[in-house]
C-alpha positions in Angstrom: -8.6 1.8 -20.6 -8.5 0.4 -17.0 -9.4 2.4 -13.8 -7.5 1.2 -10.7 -8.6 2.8 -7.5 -7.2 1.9 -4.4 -8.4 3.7 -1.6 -6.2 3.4 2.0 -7.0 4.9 5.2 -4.9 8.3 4.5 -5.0 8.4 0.8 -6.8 7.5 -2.5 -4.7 6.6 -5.3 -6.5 6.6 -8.8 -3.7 4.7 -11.8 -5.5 4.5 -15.2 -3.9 1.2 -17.7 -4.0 1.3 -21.4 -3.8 -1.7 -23.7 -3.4 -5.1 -24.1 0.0 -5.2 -22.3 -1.9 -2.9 -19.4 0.5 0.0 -19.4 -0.2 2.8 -17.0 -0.1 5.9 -18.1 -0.9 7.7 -14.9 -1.7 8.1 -11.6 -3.1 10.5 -9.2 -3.1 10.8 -5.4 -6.0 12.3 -2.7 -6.4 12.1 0.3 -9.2 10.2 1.7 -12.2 11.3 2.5 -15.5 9.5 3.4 -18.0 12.6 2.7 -16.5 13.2 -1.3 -19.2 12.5 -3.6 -18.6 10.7 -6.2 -19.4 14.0 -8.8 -16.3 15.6 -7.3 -14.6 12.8 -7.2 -15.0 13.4 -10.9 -14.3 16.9 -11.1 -10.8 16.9 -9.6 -10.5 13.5 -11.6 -11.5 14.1 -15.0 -9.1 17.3 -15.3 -6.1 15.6 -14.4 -6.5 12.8 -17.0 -7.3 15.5 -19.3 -4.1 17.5 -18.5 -2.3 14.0 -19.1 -3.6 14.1 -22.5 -6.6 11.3 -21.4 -10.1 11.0 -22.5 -12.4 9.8 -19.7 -14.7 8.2 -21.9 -12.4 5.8 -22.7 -12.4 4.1 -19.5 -13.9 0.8 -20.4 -13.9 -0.8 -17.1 -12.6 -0.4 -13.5 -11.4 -2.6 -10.2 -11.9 -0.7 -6.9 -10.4 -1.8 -3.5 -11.0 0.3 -0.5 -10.1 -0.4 3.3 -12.6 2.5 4.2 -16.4 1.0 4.1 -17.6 4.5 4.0 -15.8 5.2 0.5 -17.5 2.3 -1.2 -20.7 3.7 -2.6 -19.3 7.1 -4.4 -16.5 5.2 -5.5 -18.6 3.0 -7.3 -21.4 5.4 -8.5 -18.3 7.6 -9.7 -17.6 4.6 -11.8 -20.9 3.8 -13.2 -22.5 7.6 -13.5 -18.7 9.2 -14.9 -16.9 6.2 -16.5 -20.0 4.3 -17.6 -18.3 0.8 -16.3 -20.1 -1.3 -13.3 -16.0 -1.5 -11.3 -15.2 -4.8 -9.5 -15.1 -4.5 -6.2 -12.5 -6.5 -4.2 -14.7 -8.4 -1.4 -17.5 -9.1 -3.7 -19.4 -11.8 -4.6 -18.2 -13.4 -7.7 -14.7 -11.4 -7.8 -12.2 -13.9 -7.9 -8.8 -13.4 -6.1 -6.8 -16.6 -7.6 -5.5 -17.2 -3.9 -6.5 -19.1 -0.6 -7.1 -17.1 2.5 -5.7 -19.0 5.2 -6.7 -17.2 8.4 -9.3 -17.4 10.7 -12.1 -14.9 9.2 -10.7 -14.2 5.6 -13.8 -11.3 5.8 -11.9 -9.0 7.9 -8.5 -9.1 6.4 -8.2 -5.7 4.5 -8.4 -5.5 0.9 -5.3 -4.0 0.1 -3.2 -6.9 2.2 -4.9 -9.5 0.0 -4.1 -7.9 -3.1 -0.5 -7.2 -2.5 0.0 -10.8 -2.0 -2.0 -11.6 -5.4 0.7 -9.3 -7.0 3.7 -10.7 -5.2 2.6 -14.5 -6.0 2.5 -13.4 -9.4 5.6 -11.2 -9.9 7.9 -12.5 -7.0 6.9 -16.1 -5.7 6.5 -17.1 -2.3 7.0 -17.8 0.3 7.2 -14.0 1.0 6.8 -11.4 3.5 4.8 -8.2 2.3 6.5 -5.2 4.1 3.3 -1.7 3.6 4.0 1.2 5.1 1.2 2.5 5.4 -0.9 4.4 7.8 -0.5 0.7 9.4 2.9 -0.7 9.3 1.6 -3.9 8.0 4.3 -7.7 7.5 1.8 -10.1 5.5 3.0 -13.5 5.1 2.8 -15.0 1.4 3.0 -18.6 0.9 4.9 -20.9 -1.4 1.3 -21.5 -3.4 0.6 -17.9 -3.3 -1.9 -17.9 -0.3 -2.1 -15.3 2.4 -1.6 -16.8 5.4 -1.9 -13.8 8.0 0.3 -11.3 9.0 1.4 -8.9 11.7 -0.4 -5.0 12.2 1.5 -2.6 13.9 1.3 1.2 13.9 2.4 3.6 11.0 5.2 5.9 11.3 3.6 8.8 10.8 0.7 7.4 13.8 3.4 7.0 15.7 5.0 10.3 15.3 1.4 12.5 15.7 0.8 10.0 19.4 4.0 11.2 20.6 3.3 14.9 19.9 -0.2 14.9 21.0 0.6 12.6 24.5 4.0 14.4 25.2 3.4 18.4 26.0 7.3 19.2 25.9 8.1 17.2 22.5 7.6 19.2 18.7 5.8 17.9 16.0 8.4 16.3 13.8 8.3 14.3 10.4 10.2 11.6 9.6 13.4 12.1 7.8 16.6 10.0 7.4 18.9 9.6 10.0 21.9 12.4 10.7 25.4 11.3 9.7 28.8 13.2 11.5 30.9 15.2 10.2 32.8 13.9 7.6 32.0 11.2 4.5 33.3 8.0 6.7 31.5 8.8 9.9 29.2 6.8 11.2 25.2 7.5 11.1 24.2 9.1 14.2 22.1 7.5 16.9 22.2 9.2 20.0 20.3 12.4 19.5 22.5 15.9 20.8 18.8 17.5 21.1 15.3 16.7 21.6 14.4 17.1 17.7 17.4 14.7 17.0 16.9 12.1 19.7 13.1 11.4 18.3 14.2 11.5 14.8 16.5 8.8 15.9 13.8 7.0 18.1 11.2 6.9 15.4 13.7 5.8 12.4 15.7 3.8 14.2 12.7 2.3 16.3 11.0 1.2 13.5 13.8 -0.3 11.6 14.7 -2.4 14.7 11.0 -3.3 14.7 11.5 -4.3 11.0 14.5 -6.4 11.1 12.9 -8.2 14.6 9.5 -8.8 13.3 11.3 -10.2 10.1 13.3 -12.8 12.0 10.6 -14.0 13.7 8.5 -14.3 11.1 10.9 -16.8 9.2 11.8 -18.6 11.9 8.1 -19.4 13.1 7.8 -20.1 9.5 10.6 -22.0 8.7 12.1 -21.2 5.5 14.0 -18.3 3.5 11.5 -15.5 2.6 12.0 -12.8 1.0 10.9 -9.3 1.9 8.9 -7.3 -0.7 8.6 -3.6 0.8 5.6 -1.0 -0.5 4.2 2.3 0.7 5.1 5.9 1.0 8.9 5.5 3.1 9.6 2.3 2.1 12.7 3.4 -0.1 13.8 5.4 2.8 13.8 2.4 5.6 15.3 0.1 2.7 18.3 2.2 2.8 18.9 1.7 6.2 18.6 -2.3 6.9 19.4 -5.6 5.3 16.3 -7.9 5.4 14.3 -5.5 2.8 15.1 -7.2 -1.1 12.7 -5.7 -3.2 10.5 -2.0 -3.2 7.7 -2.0 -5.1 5.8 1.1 -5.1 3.0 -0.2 -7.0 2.4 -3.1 -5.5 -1.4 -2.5 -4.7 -2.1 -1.1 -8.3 -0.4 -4.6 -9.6 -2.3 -6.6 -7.9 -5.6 -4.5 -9.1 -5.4 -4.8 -12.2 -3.7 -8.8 -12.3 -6.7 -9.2 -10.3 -9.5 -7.7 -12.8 -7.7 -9.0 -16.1 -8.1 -12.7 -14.1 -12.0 -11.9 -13.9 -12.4 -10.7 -17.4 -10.9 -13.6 -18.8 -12.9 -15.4 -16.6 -15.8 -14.2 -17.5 -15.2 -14.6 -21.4 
């Protein structure tokens, strides 16, 4: 069995794969945190593979890919002292991604951007525009030959929504939810909010799917062909409801890419 780890600013995802066809046949969800070792990293771990009926000495091997430099060493030491596997690590030496990076210092791009666009070469085609909500809102520009060609970083939702509570003294703590409709099955969603709670509901969702649909037009114009838009991350069903430009969600776009990317190196290495 495969470990895939991906490990984001806000949360850690751990998927396990099974078999030759790479079937995953679960996947668990922590928050991140620099100071877990990697022993209970293997506690909580180990017992929710065994509740899904998983032995965790079948891991055979493991990819890791972590935008937090600080996570690095227990995530790999939970590999190698728990799992008994030495994991790829995406920004190593000698781990091949299969595509170009075509920006200025391919070292500082985040591990997770390159990987989606490894999965999206491979199950979509380019030229394409990754959409990941994530603690970033992140557009990542996918060419026709599958290389990353740089993208645009602007601020999560939920950032967003935390800077306006903590700047503002007279504005609540909200989360993000979908928009209000009127009265009635025909009516139109609302916009304008009626209170304070509504109108920053309706500034944050609608805000950001104006920011969407703008950065998305710009983006193929400055590139110059059709692109399509394949979205990932924790709302991106929710903002694909609510605007045009966004044809596919993928919610395991990052755990794709993992494991296309280690069953590349294996073979490369046999």
């Amino acid at each position: 069995m495969l470990l895939v780890i991906d490990c984001g600013n806000t949360n850690t995802v751990f998927a396990v794969y099974l078999g030759e066809g790479m079937t995953a046949t679960g996947s668990w969800r922590t928050s991140t945190n620099p100071e877990r070792t990697a022993d209970e990293y293997a506690v909580w771990l180990t017992q929710l593979m065994a509740l899904n009926g998983l032995d965790a000495k079948t891991i055979r091997s493991a990819i890791i890919a972590t935008v937090v430099p600080e996570t690095r060493f227990a995530l790999r030491t939970l590999c190698r002292k728990h799992f008994n596997t030495d994991p790829m690590v995406i920004g190593d030496p000698g781990v091949s991604l299969g595509i170009e990076v075509r920006i200025d210092r391919p070292e500082e791009v985040g591990a997770d951007r390159v990987v989606d666009a490894v999965a999206v070469q491979q199950l979509y085609g380019g030229p394409a525009i990754v959409l990941d909500f994530g603690t970033a809102t992140t557009f990542d520009v996918v060419e026709v030959d599958g290389a990353y060609a740089g993208g645009v970083i602007a601020p999560g939702v939920n950032l967003s929504l935390e800077a306006l509570y903590m700047a503002a003294a007279q504005l609540p703590r909200i989360a993000i939810q979908p928009p209000e409709t009127r009265p009635g099955d025909n009516d139109p969603v609302r916009v304008i909010g009626k209170n304070t709670r509504a109108a920053m509901h309706a500034g944050i969702f609608w805000g950001y799917v104006a920011m969407i649909e703008g950065l998305v037009e710009r983006i193929r114009a400055e590139y110059g062909q059709p692109m399509k838009v394949i979205a990932t991350g924790g709302l991106a069903r929710l903002f694909a409801t609510s605007t045009k430009v966004i044809d596919v969600v993928d919610d395991d776009l990052t755990l794709t890419g993992l494991r296309l990317i280690h069953n590349r190196n294996r073979s490369d290495a046999t």
